[in-house]
mmCIF file of the C-alpha atoms, coordinates in Angstrom:
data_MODEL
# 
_entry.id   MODEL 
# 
loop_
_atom_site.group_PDB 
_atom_site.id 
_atom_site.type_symbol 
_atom_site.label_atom_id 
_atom_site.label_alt_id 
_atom_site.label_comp_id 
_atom_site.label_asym_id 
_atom_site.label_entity_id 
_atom_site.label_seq_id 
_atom_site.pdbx_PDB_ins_code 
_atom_site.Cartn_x 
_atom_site.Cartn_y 
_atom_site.Cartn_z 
_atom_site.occupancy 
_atom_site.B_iso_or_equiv 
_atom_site.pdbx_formal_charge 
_atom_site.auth_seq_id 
_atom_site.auth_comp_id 
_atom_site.auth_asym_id 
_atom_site.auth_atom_id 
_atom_site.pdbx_PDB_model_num 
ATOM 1   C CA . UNK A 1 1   ? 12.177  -13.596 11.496  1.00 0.00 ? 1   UNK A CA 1 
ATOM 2   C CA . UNK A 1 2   ? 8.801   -11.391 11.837  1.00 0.00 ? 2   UNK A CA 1 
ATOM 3   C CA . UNK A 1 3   ? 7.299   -9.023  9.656   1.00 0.00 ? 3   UNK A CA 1 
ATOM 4   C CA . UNK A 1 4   ? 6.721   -5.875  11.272  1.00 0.00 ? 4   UNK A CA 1 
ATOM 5   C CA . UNK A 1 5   ? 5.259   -2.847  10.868  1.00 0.00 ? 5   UNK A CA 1 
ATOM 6   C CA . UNK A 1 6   ? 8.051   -0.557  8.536   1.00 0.00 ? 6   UNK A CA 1 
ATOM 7   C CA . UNK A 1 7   ? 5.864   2.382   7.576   1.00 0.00 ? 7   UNK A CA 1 
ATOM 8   C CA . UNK A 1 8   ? 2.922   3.891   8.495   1.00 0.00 ? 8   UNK A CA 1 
ATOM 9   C CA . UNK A 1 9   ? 0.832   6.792   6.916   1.00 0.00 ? 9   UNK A CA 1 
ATOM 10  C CA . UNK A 1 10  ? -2.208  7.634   9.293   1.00 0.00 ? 10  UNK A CA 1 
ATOM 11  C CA . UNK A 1 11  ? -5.722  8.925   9.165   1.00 0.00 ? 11  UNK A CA 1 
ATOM 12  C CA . UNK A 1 12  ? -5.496  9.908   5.201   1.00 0.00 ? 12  UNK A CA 1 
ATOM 13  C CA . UNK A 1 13  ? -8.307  11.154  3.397   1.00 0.00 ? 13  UNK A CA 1 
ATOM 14  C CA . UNK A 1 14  ? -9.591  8.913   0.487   1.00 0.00 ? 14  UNK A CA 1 
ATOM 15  C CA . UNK A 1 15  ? -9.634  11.507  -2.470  1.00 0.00 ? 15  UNK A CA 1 
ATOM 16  C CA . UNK A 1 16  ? -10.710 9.228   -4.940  1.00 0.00 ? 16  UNK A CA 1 
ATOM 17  C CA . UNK A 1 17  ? -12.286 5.604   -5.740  1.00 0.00 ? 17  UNK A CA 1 
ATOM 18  C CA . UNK A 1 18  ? -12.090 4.230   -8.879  1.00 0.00 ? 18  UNK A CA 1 
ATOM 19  C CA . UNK A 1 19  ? -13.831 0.889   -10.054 1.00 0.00 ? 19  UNK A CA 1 
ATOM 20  C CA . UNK A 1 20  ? -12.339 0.818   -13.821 1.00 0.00 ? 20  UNK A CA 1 
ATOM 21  C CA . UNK A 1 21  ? -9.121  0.805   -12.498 1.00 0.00 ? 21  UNK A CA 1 
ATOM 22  C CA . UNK A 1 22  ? -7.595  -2.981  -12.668 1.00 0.00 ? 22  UNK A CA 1 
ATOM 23  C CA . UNK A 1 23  ? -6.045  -2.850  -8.834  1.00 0.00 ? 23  UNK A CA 1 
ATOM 24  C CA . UNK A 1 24  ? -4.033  -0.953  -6.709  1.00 0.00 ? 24  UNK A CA 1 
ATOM 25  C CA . UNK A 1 25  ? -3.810  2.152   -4.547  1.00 0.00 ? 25  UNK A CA 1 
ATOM 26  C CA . UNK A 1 26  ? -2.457  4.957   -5.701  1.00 0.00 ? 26  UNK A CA 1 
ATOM 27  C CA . UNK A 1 27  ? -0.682  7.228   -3.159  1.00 0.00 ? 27  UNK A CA 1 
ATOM 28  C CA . UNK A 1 28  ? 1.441   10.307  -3.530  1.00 0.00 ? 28  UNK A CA 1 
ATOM 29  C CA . UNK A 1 29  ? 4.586   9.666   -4.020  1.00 0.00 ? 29  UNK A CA 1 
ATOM 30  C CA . UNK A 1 30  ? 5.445   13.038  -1.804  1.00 0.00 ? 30  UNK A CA 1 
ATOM 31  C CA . UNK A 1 31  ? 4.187   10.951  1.289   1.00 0.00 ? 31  UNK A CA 1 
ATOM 32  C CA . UNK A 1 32  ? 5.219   7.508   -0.051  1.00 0.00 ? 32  UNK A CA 1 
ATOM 33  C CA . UNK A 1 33  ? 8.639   8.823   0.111   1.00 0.00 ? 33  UNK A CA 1 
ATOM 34  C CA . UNK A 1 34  ? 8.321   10.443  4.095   1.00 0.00 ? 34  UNK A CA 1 
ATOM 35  C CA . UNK A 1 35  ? 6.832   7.237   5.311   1.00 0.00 ? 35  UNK A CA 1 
ATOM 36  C CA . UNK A 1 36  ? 9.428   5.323   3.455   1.00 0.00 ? 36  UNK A CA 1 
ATOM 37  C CA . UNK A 1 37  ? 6.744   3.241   0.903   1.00 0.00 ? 37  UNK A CA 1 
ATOM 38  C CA . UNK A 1 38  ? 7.653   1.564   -2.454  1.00 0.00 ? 38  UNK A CA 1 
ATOM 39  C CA . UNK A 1 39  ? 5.897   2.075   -5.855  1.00 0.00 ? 39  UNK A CA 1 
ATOM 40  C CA . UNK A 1 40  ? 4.642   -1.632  -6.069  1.00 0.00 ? 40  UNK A CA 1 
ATOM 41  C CA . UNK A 1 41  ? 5.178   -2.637  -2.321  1.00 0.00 ? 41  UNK A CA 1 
ATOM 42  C CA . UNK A 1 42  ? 2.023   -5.029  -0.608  1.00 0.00 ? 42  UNK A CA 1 
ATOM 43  C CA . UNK A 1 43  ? 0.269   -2.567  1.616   1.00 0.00 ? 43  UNK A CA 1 
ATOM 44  C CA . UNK A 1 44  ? -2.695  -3.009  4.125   1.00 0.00 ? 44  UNK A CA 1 
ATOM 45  C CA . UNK A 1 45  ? -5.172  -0.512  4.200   1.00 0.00 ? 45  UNK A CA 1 
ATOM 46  C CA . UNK A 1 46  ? -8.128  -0.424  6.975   1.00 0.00 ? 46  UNK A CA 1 
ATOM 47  C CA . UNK A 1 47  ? -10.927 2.122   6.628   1.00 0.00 ? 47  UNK A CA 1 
ATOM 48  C CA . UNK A 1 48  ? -11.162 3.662   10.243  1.00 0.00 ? 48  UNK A CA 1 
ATOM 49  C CA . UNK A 1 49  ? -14.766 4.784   8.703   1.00 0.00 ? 49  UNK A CA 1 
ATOM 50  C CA . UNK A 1 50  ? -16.375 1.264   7.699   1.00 0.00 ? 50  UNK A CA 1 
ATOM 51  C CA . UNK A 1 51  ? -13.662 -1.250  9.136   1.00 0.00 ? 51  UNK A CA 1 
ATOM 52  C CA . UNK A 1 52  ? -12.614 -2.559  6.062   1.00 0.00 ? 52  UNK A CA 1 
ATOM 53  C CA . UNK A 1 53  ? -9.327  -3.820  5.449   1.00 0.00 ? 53  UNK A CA 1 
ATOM 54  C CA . UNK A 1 54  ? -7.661  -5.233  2.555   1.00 0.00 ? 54  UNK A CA 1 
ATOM 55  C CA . UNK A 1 55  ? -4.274  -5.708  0.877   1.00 0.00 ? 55  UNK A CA 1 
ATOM 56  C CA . UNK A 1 56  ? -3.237  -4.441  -2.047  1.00 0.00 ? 56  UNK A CA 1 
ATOM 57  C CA . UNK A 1 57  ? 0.015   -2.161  -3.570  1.00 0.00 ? 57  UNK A CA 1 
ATOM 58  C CA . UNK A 1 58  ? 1.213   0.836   -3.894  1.00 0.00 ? 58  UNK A CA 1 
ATOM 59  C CA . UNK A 1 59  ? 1.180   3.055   -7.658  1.00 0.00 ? 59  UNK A CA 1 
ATOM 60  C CA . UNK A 1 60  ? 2.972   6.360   -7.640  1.00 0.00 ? 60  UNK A CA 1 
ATOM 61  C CA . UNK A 1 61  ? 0.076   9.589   -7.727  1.00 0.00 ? 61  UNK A CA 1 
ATOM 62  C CA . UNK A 1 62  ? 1.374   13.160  -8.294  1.00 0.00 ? 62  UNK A CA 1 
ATOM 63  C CA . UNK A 1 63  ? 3.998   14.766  -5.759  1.00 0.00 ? 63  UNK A CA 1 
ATOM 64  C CA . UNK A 1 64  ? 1.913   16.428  -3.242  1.00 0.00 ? 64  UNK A CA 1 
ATOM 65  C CA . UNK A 1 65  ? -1.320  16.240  -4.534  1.00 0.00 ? 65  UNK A CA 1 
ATOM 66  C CA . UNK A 1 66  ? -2.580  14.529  -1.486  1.00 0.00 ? 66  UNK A CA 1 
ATOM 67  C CA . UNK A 1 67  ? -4.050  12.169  -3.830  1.00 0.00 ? 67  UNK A CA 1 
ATOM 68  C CA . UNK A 1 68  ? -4.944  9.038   -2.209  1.00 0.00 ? 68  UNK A CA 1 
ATOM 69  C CA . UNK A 1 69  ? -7.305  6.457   -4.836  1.00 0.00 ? 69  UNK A CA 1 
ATOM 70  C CA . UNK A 1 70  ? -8.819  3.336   -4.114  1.00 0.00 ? 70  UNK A CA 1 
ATOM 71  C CA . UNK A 1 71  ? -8.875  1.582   -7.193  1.00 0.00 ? 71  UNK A CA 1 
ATOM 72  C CA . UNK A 1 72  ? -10.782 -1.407  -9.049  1.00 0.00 ? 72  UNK A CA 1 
ATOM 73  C CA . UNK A 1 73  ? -11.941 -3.853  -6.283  1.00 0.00 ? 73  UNK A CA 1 
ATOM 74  C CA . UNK A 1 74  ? -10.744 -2.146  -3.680  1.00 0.00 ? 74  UNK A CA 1 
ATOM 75  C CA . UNK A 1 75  ? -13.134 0.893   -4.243  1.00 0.00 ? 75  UNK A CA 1 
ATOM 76  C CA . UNK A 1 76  ? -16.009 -1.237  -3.117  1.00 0.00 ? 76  UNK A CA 1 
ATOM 77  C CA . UNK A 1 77  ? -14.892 -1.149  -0.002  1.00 0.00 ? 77  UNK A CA 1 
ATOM 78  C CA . UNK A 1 78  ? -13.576 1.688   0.993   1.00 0.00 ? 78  UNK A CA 1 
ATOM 79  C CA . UNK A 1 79  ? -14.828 5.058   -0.729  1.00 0.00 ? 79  UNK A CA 1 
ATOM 80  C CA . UNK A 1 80  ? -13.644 8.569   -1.481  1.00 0.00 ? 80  UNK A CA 1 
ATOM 81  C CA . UNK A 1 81  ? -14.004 10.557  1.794   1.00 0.00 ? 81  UNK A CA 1 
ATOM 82  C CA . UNK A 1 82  ? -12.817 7.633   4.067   1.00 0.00 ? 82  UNK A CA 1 
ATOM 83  C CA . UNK A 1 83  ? -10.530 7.671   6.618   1.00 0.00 ? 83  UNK A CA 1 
ATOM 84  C CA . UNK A 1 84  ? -7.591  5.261   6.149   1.00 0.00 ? 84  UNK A CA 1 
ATOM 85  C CA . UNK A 1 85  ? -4.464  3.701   7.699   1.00 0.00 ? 85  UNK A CA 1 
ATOM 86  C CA . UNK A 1 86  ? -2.048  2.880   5.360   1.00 0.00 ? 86  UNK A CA 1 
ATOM 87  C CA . UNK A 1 87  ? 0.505   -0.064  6.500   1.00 0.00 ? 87  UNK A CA 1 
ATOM 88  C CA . UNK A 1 88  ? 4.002   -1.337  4.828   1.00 0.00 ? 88  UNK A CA 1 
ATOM 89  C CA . UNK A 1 89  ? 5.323   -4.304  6.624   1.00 0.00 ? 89  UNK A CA 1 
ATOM 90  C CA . UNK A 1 90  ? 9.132   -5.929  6.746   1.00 0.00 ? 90  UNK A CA 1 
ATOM 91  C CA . UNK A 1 91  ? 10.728  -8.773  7.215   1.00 0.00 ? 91  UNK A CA 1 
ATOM 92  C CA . UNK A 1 92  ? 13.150  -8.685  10.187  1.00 0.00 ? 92  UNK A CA 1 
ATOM 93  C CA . UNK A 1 93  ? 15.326  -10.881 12.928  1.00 0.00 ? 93  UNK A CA 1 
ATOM 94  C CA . UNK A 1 94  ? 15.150  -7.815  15.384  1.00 0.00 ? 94  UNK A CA 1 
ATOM 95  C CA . UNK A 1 95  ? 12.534  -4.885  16.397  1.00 0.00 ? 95  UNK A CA 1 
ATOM 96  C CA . UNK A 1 96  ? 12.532  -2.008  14.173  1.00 0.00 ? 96  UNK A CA 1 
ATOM 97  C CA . UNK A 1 97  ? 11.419  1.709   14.467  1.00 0.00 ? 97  UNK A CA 1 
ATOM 98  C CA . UNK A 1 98  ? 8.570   2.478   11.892  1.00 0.00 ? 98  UNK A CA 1 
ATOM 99  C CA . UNK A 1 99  ? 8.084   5.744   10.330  1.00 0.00 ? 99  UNK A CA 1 
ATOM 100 C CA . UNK A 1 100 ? 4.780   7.096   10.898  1.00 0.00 ? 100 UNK A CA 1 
ATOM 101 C CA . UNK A 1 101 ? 3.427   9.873   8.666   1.00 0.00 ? 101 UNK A CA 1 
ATOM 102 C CA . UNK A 1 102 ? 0.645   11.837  10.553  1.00 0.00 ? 102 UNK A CA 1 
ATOM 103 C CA . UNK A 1 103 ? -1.525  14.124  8.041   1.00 0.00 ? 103 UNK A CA 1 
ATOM 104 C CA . UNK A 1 104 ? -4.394  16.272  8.325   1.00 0.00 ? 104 UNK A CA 1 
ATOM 105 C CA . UNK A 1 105 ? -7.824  16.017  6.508   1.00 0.00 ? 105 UNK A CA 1 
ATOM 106 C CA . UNK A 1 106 ? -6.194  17.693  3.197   1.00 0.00 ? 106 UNK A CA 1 
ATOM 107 C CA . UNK A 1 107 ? -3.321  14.529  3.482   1.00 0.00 ? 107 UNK A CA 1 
ATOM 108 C CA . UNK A 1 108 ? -0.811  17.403  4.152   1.00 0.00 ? 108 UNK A CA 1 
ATOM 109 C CA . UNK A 1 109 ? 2.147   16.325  6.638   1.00 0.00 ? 109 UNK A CA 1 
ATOM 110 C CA . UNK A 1 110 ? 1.828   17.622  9.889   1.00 0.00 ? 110 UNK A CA 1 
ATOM 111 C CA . UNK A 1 111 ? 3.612   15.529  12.059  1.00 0.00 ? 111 UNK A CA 1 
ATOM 112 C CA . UNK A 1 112 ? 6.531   12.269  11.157  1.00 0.00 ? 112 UNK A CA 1 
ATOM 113 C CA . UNK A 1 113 ? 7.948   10.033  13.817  1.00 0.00 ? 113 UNK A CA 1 
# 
């Protein structure tokens, strides 16, 4: 068994960052959904801006909002206006196709493989 990479939502915008916040990232639930993320599932999440990375989990934001919040710790490192990769991970005896979610500047879908 391996974990592999399961889901993938690439080059989002960081909307928000929010330091009272006890933990988490909040994501919209519209693109959790495509790329096939969980409301409490152990993401990573590197900054293609500052090359931070960090793990943390997902909490549901509005349905297509674009909304994607850094929050308590996490918005030390990476801020609003970052570019992010967002990566869910599984547990598996055997290769797996992940579903990547491309989006544009706005976090709008334009592209899922």
């Amino acid at each position: 068994m391996k974990f592999v990479l399961s889901s993938k939502i690439f080059k989002a915008t960081v909307t928000e960052a929010n330091l009272e916040y006890k933990g988490s990232i909040t994501i919209d639930t519209y693109l959790c959904d495509k790329a096939g993320l969980w409301i409490g599932e152990k993401v990573l999440v590197v900054s293609n801006s500052s090359g931070a990375r960090l793990e943390t989990y997902v909490i549901p934001g509005k349905p297509c909002s674009g909304v994607i919040c850094m929050n308590g710790a996490a918005a030390h490192l990476i801020k609003a206006g970052e570019e992010v990769i967002i990566m869910g991970f599984t547990l598996s005896d055997k290769p797996i196709d992940p579903k990547i979610v491309f989006v544009d500047k706005d976090n709008k879908i334009v592209k899922i493989k």
